[in-house]
Residue frames relative to the residue before (quaternion, step in Angstrom):
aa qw qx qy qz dx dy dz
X 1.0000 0.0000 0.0000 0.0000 0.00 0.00 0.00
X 0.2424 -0.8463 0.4359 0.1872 3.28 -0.69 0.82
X 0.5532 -0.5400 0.3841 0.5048 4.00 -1.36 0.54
X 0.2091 0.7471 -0.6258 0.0806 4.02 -0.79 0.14
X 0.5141 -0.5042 0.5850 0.3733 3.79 -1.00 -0.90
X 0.0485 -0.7488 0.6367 0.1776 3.76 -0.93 0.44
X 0.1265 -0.7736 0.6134 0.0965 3.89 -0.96 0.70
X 0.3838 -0.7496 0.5306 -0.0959 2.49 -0.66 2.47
X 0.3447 -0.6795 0.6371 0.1166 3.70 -1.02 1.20
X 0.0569 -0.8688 0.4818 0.0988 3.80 0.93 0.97
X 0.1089 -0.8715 0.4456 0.1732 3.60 -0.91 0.54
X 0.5576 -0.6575 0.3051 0.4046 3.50 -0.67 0.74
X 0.6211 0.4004 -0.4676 0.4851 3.20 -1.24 1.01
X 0.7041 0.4211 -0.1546 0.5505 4.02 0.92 -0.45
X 0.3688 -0.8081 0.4433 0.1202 3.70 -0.67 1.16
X 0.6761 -0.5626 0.2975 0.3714 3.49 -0.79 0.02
X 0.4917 0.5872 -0.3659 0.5288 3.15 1.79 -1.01
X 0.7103 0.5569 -0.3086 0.3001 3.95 0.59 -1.43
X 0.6038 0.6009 -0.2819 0.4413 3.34 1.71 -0.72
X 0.6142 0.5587 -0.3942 0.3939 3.29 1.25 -1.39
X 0.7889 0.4105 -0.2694 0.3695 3.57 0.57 -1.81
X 0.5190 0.4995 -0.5145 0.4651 3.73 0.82 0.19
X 0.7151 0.4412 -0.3837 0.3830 3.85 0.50 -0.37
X 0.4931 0.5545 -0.3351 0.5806 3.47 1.64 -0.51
X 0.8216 0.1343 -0.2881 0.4733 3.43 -0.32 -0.58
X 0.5720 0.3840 -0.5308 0.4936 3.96 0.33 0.49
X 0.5974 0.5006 -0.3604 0.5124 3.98 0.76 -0.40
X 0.1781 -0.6289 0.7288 0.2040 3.42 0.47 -1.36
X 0.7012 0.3743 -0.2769 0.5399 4.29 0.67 0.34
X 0.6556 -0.5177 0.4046 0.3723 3.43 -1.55 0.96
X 0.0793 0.8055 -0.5840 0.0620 3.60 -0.99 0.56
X 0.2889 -0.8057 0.5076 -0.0982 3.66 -1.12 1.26
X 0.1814 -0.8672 0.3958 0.2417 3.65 -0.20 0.28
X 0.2841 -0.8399 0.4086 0.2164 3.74 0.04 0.51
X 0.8331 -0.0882 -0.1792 0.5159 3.07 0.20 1.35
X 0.5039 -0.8117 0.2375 0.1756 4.18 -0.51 1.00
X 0.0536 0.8051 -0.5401 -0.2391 3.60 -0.30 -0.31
X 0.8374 -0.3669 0.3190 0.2496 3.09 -1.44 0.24
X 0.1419 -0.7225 0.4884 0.4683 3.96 0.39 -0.11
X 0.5337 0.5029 -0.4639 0.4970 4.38 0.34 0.39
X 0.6823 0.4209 -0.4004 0.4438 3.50 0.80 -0.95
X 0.5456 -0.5356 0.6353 0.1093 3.63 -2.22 0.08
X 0.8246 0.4687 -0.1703 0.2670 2.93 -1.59 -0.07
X 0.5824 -0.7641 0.0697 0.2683 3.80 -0.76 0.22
X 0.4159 -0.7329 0.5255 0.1176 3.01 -1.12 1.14
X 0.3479 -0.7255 0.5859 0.0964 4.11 -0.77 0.32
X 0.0962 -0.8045 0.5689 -0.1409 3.72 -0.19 1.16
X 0.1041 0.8367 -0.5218 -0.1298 3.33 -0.55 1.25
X 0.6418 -0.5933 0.4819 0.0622 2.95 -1.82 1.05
X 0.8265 0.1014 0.1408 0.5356 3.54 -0.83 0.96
X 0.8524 -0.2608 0.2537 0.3755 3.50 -1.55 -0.33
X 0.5025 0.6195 -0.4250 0.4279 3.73 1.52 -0.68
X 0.4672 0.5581 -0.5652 0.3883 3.96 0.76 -0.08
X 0.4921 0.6195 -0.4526 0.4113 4.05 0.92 -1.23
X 0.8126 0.4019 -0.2085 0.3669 3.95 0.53 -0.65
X 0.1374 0.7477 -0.5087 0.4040 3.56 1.63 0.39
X 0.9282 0.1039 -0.2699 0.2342 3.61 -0.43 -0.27
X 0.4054 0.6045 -0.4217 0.5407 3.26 2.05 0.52
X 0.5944 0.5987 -0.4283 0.3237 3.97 0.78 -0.85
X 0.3556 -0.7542 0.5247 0.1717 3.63 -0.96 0.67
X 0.0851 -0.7151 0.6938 -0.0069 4.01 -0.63 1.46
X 0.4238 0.6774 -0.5975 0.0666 3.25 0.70 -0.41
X 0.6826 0.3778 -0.1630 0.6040 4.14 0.49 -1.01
X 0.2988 0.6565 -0.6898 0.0623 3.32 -0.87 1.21
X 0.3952 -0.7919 0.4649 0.0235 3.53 -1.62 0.65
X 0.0024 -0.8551 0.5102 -0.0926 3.73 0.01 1.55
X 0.2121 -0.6723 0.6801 0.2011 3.11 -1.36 0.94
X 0.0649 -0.8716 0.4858 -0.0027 3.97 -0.42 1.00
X 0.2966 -0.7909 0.5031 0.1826 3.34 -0.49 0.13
X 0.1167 -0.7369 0.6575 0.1049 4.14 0.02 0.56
X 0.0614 -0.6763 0.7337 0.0222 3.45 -1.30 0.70
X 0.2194 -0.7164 0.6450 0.1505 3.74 -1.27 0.75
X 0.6658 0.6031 -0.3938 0.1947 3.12 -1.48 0.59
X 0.6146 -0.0703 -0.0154 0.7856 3.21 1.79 -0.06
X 0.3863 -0.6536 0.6508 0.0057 2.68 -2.24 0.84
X 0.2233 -0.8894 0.3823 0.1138 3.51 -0.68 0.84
X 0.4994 -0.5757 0.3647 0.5349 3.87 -0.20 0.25
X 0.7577 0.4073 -0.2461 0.4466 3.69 1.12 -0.81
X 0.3072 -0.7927 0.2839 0.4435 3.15 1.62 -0.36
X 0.6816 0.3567 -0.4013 0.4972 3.70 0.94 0.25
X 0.8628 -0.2322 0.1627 0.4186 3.76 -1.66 0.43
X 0.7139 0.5212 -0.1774 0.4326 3.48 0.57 -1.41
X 0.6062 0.4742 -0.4045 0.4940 4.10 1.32 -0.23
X 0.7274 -0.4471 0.4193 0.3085 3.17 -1.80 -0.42
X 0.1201 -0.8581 0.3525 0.3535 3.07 -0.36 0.43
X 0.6011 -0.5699 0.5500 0.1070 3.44 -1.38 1.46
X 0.8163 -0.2770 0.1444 0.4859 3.86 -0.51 -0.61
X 0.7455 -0.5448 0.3836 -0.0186 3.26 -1.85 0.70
X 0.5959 0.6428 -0.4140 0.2456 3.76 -0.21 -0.55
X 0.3303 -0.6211 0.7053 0.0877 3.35 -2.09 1.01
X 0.5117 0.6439 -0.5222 0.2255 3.43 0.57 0.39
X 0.2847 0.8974 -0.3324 0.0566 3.80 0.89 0.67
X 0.6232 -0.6790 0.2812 0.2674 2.90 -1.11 1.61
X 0.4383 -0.5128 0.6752 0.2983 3.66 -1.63 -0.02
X 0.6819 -0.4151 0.4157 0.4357 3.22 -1.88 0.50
X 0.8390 0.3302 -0.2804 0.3292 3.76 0.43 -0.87
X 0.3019 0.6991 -0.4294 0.4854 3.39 1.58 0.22
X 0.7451 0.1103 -0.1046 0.6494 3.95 0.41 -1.16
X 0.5767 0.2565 -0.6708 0.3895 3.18 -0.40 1.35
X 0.4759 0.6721 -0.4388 0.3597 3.28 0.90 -0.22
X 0.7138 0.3985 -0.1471 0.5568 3.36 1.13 -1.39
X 0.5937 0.5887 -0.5174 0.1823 4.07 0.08 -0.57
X 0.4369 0.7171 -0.4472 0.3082 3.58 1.05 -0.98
X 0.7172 0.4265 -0.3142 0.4528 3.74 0.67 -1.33
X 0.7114 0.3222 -0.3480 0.5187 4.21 1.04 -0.13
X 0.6948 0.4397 -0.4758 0.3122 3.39 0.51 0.53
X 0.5624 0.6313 -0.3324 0.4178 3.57 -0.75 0.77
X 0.6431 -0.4276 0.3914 0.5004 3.33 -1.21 -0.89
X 0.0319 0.8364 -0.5047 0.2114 3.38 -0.10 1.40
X 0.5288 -0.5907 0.5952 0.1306 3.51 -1.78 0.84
X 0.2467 0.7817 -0.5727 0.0037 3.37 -0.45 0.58
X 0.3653 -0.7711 0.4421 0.2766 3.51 -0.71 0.56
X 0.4763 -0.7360 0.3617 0.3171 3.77 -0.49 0.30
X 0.3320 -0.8587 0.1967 0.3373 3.20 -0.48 -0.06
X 0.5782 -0.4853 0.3194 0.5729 3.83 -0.18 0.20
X 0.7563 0.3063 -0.3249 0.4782 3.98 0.13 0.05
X 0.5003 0.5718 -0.4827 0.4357 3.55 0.67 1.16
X 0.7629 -0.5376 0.2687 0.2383 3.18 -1.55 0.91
X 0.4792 0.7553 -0.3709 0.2496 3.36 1.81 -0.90
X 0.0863 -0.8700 0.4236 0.2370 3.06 -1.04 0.21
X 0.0598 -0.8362 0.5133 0.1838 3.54 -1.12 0.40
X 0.8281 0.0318 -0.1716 0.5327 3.19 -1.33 1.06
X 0.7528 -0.2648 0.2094 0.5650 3.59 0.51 1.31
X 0.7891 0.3382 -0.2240 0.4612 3.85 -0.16 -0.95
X 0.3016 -0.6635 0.6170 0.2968 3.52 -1.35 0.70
X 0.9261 -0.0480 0.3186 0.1962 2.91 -2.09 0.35
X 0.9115 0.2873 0.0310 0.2925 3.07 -0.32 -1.74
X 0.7072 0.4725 -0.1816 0.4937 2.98 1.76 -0.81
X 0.4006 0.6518 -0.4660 0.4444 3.34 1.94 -0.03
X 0.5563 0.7085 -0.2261 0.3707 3.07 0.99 -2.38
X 0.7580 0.3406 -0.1275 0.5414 3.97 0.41 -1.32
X 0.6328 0.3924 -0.2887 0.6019 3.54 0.89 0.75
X 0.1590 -0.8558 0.4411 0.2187 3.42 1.25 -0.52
X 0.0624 -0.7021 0.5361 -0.4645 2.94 1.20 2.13
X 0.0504 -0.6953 0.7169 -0.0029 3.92 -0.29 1.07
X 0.2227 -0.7674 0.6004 -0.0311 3.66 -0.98 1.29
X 0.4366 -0.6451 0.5780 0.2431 3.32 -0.99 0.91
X 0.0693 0.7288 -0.6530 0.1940 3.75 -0.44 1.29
X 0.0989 -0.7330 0.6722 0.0328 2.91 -1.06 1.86
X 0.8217 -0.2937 0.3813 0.3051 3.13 -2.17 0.49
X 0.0329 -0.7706 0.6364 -0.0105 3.46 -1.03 0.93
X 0.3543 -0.6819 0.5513 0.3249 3.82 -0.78 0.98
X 0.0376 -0.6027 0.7970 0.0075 3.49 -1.34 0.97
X 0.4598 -0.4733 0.7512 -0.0154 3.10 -1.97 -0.05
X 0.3879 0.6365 -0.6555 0.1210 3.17 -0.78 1.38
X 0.3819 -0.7699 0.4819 0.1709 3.66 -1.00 1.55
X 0.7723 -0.0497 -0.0267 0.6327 4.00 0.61 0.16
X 0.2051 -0.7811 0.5895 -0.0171 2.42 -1.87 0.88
X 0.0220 -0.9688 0.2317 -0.0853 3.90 1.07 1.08
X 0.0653 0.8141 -0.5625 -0.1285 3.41 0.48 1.53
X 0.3852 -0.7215 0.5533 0.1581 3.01 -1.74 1.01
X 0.7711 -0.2928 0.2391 0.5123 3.56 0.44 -0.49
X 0.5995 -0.5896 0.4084 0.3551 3.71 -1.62 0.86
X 0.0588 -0.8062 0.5731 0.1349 3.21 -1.75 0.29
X 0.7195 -0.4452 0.2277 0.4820 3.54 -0.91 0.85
X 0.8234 0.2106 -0.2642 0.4559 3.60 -1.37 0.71
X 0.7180 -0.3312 0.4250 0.4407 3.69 0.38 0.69
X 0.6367 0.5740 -0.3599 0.3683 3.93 0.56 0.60
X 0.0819 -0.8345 0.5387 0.0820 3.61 -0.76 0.40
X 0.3981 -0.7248 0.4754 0.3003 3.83 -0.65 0.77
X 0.1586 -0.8533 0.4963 -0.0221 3.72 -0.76 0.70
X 0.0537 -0.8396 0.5368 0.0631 3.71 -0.42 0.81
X 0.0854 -0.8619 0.4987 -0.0346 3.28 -0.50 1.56
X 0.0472 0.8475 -0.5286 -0.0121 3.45 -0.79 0.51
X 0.0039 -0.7853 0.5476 -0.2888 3.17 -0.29 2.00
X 0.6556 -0.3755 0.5244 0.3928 3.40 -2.24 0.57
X 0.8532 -0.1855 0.4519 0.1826 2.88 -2.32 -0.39
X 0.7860 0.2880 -0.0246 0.5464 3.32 -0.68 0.09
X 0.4247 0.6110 -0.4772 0.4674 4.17 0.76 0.10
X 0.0169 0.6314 -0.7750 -0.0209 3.54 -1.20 0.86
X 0.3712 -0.7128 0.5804 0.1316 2.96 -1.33 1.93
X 0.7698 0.4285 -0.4067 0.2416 3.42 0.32 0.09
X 0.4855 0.5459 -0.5050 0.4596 3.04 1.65 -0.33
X 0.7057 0.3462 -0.4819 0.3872 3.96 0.19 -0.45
X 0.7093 0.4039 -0.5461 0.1883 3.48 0.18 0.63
X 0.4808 0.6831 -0.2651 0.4816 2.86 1.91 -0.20
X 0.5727 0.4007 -0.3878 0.6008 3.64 1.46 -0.60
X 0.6008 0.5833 -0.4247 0.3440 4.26 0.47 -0.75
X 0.7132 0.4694 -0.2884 0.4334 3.30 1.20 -0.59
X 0.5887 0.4594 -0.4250 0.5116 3.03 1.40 -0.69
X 0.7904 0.3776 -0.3150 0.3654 3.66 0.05 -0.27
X 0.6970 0.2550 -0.3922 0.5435 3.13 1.37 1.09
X 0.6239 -0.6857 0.2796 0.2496 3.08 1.18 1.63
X 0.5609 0.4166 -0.4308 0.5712 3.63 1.72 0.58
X 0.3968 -0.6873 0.4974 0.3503 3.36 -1.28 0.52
X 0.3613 -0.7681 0.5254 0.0578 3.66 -1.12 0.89
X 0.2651 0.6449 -0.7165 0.0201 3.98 -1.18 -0.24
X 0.7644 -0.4516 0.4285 0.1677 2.64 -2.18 1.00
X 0.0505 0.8350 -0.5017 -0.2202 3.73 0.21 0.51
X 0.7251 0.3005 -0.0950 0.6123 3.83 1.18 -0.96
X 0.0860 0.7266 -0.6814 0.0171 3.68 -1.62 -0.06
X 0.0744 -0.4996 0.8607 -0.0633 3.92 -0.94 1.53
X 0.1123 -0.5947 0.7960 -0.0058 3.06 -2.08 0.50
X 0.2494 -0.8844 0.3944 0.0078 3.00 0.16 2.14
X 0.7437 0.0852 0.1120 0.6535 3.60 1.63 -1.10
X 0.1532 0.6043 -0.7778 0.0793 3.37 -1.53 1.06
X 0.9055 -0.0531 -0.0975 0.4097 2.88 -1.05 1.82
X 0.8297 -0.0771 0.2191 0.5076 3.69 -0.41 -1.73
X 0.6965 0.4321 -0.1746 0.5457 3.23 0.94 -0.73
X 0.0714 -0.7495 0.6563 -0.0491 3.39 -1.44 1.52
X 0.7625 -0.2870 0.3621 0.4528 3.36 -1.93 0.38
X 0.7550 0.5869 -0.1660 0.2408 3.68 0.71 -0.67
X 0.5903 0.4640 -0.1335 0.6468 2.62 2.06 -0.52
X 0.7296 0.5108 -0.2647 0.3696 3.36 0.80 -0.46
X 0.2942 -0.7794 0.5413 0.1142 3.37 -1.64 0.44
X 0.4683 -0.6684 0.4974 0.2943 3.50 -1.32 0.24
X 0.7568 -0.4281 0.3293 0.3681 3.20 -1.45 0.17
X 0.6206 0.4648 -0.3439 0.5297 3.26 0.89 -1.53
X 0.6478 0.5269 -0.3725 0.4050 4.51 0.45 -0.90
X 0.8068 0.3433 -0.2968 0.3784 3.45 0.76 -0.64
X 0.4527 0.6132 -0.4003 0.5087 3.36 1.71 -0.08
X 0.7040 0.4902 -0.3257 0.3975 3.50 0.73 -0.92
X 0.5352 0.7186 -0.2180 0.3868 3.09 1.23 -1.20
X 0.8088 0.3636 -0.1625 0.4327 3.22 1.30 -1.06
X 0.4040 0.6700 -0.3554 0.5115 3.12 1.39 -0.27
X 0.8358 0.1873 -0.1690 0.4876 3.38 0.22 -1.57
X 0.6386 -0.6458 0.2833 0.3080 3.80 0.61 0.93
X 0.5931 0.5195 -0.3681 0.4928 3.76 1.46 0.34
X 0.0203 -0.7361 0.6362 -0.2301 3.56 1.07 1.59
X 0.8387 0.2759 -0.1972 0.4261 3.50 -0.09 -1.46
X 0.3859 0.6907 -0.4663 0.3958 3.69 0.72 0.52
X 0.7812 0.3139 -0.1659 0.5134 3.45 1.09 -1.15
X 0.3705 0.6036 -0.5459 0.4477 3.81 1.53 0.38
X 0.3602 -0.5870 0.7150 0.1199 3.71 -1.34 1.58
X 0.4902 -0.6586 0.5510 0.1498 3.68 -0.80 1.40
X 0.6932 -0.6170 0.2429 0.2825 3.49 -0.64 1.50
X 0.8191 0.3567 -0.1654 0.4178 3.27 0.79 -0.93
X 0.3114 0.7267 -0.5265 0.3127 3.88 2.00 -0.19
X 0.8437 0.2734 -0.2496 0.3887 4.07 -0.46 -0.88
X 0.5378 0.6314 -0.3580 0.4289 3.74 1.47 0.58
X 0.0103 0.8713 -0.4075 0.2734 3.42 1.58 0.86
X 0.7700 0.5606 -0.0621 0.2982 2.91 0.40 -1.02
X 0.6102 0.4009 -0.2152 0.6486 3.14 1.71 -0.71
X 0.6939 -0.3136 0.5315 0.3709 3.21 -2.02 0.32
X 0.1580 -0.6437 0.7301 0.1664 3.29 -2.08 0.31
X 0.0144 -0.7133 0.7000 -0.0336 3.67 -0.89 0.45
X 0.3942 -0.7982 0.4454 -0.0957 3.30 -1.07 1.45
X 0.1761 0.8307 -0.5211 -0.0855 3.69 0.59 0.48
X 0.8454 -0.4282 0.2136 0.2373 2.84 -1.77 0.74
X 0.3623 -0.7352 0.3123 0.4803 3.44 -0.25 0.44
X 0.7624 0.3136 -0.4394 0.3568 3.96 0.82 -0.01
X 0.4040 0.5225 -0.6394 0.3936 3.43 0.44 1.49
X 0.3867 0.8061 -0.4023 0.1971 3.46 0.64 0.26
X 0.5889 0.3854 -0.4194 0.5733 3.57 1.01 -0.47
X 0.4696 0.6328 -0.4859 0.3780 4.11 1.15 -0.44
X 0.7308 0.4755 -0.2487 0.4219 3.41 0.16 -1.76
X 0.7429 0.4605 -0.2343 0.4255 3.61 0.45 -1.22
X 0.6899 0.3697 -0.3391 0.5219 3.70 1.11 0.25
X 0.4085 -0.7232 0.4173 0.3688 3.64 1.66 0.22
X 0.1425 0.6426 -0.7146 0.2369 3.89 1.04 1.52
X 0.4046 -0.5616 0.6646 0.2815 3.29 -1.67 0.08
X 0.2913 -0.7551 0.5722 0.1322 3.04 -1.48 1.21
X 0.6662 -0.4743 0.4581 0.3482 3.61 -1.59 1.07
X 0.5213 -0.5409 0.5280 0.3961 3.33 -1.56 -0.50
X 0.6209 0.5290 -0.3778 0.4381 3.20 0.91 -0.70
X 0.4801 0.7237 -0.3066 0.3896 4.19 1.67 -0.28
X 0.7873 0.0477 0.0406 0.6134 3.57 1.11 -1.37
X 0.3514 -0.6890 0.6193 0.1350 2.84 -1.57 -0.17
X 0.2877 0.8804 -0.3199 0.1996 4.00 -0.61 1.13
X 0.1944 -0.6209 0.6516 0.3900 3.27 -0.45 -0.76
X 0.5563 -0.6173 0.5143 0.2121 3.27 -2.03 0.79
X 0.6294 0.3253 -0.5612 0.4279 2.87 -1.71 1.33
X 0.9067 -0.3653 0.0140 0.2104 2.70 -1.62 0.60
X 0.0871 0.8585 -0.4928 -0.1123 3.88 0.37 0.14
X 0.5012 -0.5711 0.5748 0.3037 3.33 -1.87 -0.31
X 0.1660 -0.8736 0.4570 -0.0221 3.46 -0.31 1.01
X 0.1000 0.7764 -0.6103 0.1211 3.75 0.07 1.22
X 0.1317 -0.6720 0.7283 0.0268 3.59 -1.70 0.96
X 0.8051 -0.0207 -0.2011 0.5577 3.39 -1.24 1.31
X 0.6521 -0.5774 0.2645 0.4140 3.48 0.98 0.78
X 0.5026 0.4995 -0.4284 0.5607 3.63 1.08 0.50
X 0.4313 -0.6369 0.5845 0.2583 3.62 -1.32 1.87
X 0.4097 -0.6497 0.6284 0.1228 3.15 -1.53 1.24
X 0.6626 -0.2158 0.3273 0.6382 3.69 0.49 -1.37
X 0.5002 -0.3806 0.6264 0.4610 2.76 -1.87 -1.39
X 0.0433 0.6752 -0.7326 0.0745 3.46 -1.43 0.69
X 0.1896 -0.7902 0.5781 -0.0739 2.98 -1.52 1.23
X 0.3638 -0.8235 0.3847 0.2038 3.72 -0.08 0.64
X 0.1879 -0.8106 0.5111 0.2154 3.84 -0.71 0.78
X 0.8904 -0.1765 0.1802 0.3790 2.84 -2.00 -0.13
X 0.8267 0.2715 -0.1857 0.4564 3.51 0.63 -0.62
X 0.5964 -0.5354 0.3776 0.4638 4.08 1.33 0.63
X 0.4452 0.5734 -0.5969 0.3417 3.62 0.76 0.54
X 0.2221 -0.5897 0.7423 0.2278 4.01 -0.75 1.00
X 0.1360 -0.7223 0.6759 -0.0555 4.02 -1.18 1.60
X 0.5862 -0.5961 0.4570 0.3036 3.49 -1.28 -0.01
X 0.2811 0.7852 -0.5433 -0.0964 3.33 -0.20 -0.45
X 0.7108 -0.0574 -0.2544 0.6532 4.32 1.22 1.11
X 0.2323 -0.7874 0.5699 -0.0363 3.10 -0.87 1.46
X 0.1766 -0.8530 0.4841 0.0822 3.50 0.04 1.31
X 0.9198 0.1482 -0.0126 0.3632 2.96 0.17 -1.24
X 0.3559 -0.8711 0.3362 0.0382 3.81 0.03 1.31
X 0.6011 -0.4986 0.4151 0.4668 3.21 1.39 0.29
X 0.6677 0.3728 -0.5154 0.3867 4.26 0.20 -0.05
X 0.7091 0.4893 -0.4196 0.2860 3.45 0.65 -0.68
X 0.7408 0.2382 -0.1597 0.6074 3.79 1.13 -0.31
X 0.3179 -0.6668 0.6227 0.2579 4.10 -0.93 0.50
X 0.4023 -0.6481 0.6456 0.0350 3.07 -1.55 1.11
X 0.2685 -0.7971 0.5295 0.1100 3.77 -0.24 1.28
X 0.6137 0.6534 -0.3047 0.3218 3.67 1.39 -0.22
């Protein structure tokens, strides 16, 4: 089985942890997810495989892409369907009522988290305060959100919304703040997560696909190849008889590569080695060493 990334079609009602341990025991290999969802929420999650976890802090979340649903009329402690509800109101908006109001959530923005999140403070998450009824002091955090696209009404006072924001964005607190700034109360009733980073709805699979998948022995077919959602970085190419170097994570001279600083993708004999990043003094260093030399022979 090889190291890569599976893109889980996550369904609602099933946690992230439930996703990881289904790729572990259908892999049979350590596995990590690379970034969480909600167990109500949809849509796609990214599971790494094997050594591809070593690249967690090179992958790019920055651009992610929800299809949400806002419902007026109550507010929840958790702010989506599945909380208590907290406060009341029939004052509900028209389509042009919340467009009137989105301008103030797009952009650089403050958002506050919410008390049923994973964050943690002083050692303890969130949530476990929240389930004690432990009220936490939760400051504002700058997110980033680049659009905000209502698409069209839905039954019960609800409207479908396409959002496309940084890291770190809780979709439900902005619907729970939209309501507050239209003096109706609001919660998150739905959530697809259409895009994190590289990986799309298109690329991904369901449980029931990757079970089959295993059955009919074309598991490692659907493993994305360690270095697919690493686009983004530079490539640099070492020679092909520094190879037994690169695969033992030597540092290369300057006079070895060629680049610009920061982080790059590094492949010998055209196979991605890792990431490596050059210091202060033109040394090209390791900093995730994929590939060790078993998966390709070195003639040197």
């Amino acid at each position: 089985m090889m190291d890569g990334y599976i893109n889980v079609l996550k369904p609602p009602g099933m946690s992230s942890g439930g996703v990881v341990g289904l790729v572990k025991h259908l892999t049979g290999m350590k596995a990590g997810h690379a970034g969480t969802l909600d167990p109500e929420a949809c849509g796609v999650l990214p599971v790494m495989v094997g050594r591809a976890a070593r690249l967690f802090d090179f992958l790019v979340e920055k651009r992610k892409v929800y299809l949400a649903e806002i419902a007026f009329g109550y507010a929840t402690d958790t702010q989506d369907a599945q909380g208590t509800v907290i406060a009341v109101g029939e004052n509900y908006p028209d389509a042009a009522a919340i467009k009137a109001v989105l301008p103030m959530f797009i952009g650089d923005i403050l958002q506050r988290p919410p008390m049923y999140s994973a964050l943690k403070q002083n050692g303890r998450t969130l949530y476990s305060l929240a389930r004690q009824g432990i009220e936490a002091e939760i400051e504002p955090r700058p997110i980033f959100v680049e659009n905000i696209e209502l698409l069209e009404e839905t039954p019960r006072h609800g409207f479908l919304m396409r959002i496309t924001c940084g890291r770190g964005t809780y979709i439900r607190t902005l619907c729970h703040d939209i309501g507050a700034a239209l003096n109706c109360p609001a919660h998150m009733r739905f959530l697809l997560r259409e895009q994190t980073g590289a990986f799309t709805l298109e690329t991904a699979y369901t449980p029931e696909e990757l079970r089959e998948a295993k059955e009919n022995g074309t598991l490692e077919s659907l493993i994305l190849a360690p270095d697919a959602p690493l686009g983004h970085l530079p490539r640099i190419d070492a020679r092909e008889r520094l190879w037994k170097k690169v695969v033992n994570g030597v540092p290369l001279g300057s006079s070895d590569w060629q680049g610009e600083k920061g982080p790059a993708r590094l492949y010998c004999k055209d196979t991605f080695i890792g990431v490596w990043e050059a210091d202060a003094e033109g040394f090209l260093k390791p900093r995730a060493v994929l590939n060790t030399g078993k998966e390709v022979s070195g003639n040197e």
